[in-house]
Each structure stands twice: as C-alpha cells, then as structure tokens.
Backbone bond lengths (Angstrom), bond angles and torsions (degrees), N, CA, C in turn:
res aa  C-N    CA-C-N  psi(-1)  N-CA   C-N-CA  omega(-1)  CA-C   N-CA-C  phi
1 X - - - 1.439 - - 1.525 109.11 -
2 X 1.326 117.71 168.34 1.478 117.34 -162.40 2.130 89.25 -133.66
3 X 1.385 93.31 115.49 1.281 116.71 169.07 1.431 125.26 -118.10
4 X 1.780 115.93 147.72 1.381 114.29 -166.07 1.532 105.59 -118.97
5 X 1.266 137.10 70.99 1.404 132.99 158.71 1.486 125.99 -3.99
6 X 1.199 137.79 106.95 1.418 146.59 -166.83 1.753 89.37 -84.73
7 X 0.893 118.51 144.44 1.648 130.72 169.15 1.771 103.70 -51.71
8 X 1.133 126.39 -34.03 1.925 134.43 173.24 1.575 86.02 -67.14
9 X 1.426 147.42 -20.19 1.519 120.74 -133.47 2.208 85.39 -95.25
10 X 1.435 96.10 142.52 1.738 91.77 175.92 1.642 114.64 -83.85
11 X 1.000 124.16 104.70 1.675 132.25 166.30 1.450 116.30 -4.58
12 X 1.707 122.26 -18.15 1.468 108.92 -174.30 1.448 88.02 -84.22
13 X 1.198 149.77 -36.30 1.522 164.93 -178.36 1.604 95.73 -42.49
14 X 1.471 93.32 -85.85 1.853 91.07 177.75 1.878 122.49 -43.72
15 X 1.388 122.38 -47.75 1.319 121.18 -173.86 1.261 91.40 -67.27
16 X 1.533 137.81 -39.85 1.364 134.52 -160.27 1.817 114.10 -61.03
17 X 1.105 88.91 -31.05 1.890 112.57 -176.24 1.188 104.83 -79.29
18 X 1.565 108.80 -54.10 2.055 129.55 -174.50 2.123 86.73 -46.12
19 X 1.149 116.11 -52.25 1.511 120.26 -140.48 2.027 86.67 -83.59
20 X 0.880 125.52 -16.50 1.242 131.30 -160.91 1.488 96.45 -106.38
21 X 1.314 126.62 -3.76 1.238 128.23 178.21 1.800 124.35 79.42
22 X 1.383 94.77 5.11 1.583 94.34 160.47 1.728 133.17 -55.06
23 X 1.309 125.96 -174.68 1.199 127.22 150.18 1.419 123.11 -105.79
24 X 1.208 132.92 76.58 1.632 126.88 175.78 1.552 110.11 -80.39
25 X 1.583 106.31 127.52 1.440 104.36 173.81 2.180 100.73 -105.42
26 X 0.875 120.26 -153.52 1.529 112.50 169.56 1.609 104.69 -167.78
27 X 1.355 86.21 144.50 1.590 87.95 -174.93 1.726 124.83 -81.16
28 X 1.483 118.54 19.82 0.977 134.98 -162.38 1.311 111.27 -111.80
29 X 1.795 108.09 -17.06 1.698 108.78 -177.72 1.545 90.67 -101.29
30 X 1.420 108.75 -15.46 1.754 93.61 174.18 1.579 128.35 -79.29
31 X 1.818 107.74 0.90 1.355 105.04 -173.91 1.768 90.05 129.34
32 X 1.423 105.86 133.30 1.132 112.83 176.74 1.275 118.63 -100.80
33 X 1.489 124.10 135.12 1.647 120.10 153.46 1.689 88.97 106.12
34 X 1.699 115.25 22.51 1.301 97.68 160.22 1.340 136.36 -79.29
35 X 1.149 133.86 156.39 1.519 124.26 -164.29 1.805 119.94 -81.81
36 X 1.292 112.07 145.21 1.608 128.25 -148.36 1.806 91.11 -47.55
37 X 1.511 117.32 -58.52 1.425 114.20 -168.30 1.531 100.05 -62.16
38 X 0.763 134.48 -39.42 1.830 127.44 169.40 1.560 117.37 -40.31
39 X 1.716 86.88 -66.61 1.603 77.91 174.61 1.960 119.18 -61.60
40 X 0.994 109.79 -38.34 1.839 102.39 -162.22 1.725 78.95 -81.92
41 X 1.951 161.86 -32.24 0.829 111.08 140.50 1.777 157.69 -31.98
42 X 1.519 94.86 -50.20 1.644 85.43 167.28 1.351 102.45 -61.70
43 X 1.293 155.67 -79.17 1.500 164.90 137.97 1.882 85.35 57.13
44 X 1.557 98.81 -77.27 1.457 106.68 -164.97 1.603 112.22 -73.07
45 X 0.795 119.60 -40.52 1.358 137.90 174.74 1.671 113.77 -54.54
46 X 0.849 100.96 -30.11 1.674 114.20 166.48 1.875 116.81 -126.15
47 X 0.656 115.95 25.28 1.685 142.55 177.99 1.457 96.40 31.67
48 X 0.829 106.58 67.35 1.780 106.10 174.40 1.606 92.81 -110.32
49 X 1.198 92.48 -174.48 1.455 120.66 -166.32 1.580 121.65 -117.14
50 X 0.734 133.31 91.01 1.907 132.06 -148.45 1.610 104.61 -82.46
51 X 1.433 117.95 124.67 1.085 135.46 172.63 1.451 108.85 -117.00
52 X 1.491 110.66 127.77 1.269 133.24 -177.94 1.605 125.28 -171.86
53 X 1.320 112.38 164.17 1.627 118.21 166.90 0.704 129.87 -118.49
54 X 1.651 110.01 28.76 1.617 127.58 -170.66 1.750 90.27 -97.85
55 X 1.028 118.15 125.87 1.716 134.82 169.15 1.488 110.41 -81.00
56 X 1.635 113.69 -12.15 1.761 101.51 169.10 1.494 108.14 -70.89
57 X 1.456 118.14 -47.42 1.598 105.09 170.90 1.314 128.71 -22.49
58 X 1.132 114.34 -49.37 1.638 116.19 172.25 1.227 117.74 -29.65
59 X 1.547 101.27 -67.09 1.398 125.73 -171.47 1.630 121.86 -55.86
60 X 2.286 99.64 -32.88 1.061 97.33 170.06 2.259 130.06 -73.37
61 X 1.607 87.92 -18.71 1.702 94.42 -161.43 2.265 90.75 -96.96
62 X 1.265 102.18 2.39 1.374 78.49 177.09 1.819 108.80 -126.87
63 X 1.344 101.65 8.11 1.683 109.26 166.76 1.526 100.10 -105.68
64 X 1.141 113.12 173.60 1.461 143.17 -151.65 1.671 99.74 -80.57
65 X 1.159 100.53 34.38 1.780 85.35 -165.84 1.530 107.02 -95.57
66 X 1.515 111.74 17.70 2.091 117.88 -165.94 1.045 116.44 50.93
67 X 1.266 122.00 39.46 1.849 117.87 178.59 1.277 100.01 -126.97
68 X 0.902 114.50 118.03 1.530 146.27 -171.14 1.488 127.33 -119.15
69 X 1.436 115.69 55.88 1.147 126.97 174.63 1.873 110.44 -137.57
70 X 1.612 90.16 163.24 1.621 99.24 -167.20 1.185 107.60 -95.23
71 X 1.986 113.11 137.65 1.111 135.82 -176.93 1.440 124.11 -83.89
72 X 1.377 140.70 132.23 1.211 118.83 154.63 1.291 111.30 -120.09
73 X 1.239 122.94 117.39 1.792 136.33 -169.18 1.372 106.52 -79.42
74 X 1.470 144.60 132.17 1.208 125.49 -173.60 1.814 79.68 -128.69
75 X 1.450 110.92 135.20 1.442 120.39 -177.64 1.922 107.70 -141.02
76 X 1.303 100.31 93.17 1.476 113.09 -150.83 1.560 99.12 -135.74
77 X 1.541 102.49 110.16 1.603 104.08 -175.81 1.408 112.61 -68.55
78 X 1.576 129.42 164.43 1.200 129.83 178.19 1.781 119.63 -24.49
79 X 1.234 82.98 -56.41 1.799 98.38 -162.64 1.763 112.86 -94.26
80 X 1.342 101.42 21.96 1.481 113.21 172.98 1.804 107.65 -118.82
81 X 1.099 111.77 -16.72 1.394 125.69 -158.86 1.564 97.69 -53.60
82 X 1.222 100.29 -26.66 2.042 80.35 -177.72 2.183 121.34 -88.99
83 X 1.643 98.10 23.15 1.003 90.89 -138.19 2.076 63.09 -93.93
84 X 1.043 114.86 -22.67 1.824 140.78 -150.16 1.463 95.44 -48.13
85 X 1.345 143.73 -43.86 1.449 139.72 -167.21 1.339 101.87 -77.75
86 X 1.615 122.59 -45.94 1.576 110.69 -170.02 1.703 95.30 -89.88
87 X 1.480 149.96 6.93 1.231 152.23 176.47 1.918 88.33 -92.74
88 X 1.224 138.01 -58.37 1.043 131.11 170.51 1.523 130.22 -60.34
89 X 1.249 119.43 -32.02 1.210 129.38 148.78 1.768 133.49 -47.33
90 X 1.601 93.25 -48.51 2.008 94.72 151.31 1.037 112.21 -88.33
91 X 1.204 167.60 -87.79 1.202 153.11 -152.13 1.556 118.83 -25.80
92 X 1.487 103.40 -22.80 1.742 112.55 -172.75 1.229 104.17 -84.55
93 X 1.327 106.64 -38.23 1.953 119.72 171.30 1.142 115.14 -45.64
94 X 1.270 107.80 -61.78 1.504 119.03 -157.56 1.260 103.85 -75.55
95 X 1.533 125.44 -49.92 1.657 134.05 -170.06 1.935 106.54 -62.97
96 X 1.769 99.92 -63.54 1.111 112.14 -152.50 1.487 128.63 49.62
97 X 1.218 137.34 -114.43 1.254 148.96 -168.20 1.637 111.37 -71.34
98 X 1.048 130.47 -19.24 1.523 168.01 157.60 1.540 109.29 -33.89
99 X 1.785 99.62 -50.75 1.497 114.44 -179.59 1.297 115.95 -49.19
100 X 1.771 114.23 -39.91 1.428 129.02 -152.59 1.634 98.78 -66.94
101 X 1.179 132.49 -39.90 1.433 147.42 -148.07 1.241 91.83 -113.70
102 X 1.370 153.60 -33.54 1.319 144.08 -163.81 1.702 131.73 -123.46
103 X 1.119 118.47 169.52 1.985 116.40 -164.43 1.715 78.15 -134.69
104 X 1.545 90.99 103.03 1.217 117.74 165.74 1.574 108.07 -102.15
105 X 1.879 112.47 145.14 0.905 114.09 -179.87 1.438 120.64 -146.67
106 X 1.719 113.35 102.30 1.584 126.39 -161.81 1.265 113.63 -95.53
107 X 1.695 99.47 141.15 1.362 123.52 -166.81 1.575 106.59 -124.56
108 X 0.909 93.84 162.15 1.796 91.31 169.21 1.219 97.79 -71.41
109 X 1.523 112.72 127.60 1.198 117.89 131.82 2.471 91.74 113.10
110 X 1.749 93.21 -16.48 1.335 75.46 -172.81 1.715 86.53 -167.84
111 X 1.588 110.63 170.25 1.531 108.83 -177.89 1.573 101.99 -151.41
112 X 0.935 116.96 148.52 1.452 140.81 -172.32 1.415 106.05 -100.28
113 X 1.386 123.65 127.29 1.408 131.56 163.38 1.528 128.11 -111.14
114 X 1.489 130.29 129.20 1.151 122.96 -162.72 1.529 102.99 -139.81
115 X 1.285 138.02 106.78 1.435 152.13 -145.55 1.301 91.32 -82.14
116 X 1.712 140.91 143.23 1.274 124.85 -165.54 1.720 87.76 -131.76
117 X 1.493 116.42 134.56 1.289 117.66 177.93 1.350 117.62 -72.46
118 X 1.390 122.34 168.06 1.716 126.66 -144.85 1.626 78.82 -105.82
C-alpha cells in the first residue's frame, strides 16, 4: 500500500510500514511547514494514505473541503509512543484496502474506524 507521512507522523510508524514492504513517502523530504490541505491534497492526488497526529485532518476529510482521502490518526500518550510502529503495522493487517475510504484512529491497544463519504 502507498502511504503519506504528515511531518507530526513518528518514524517508528514509517520504518514499521518500510519493513512490512509498503511504500511510505513523507512530507518532510518534500519541504517542511507545508500546509495541512496540501498535504491530504497530494495524499489524494497520489492515492496514498495519510498518516499523522495532527487532529485538524479530521476536520479536513469530514467537512466539505472535496478531499477525499484516507486517514490514519495515531493518538499515543507520551509513555506508549514506542508501542506506535507495531500498532501501525496491525491496523494495516486488519483494515487493508479499507484504509483508502476511511479516518482511522489508533490507540494503544485498539483503533477506531469511521467510513468517510465519497
């Protein structure tokens, strides 16, 4: 699957995906401090899959703004943070193709799915 790293997203997430044989690109080698609708545009525009812990995404894929790509929210307290590469690593299992259409949102220990209208 082809995923897009938000500049918030933590690196065990990306290698965790890299090692699983995904494609993660990141929005951080393209230039830093670009703005949220940019990134979840390229996101769609290149059909990736947006990984981040930015909570404005939400706001962008479920208001009216025509961006239509799938979220994955990673919401991981300080002292859980190392758990985030193998929590991203199942969630990809279990969802797969699922991701593309939906604003998923992972926790330790469990993840939330929310089907996003076309």
């Amino acid at each position: 699957m082809r995923f897009l790293a938000d500049e918030s997203r933590d690196m065990a997430v990306v290698r965790a995906l890299r090692d699983a044989g995904h494609d993660v690109a990141r929005v951080i080698d393209r230039g830093a401090g670009t703005k949220d609708i940019l990134v979840a545009r390229s996101a769609q525009e290149e059909r990736r899959i947006l990984l981040t812990e930015d909570k404005d995404f939400g706001q962008l894929v479920h208001a009216a703004s025509g961006i239509t790509v799938g979220v994955v929210l990673f919401r991981f307290p300080h002292r859980a943070r190392a758990e985030m590469g193998a929590a991203a690593a199942s969630a990809v299992r279990a969802l797969g193709e699922r991701l593309h259409t939906a604003f998923v949102v992972v926790e330790p220990g469990r993840f939330r799915i929310a089907e996003l209208k076309p």
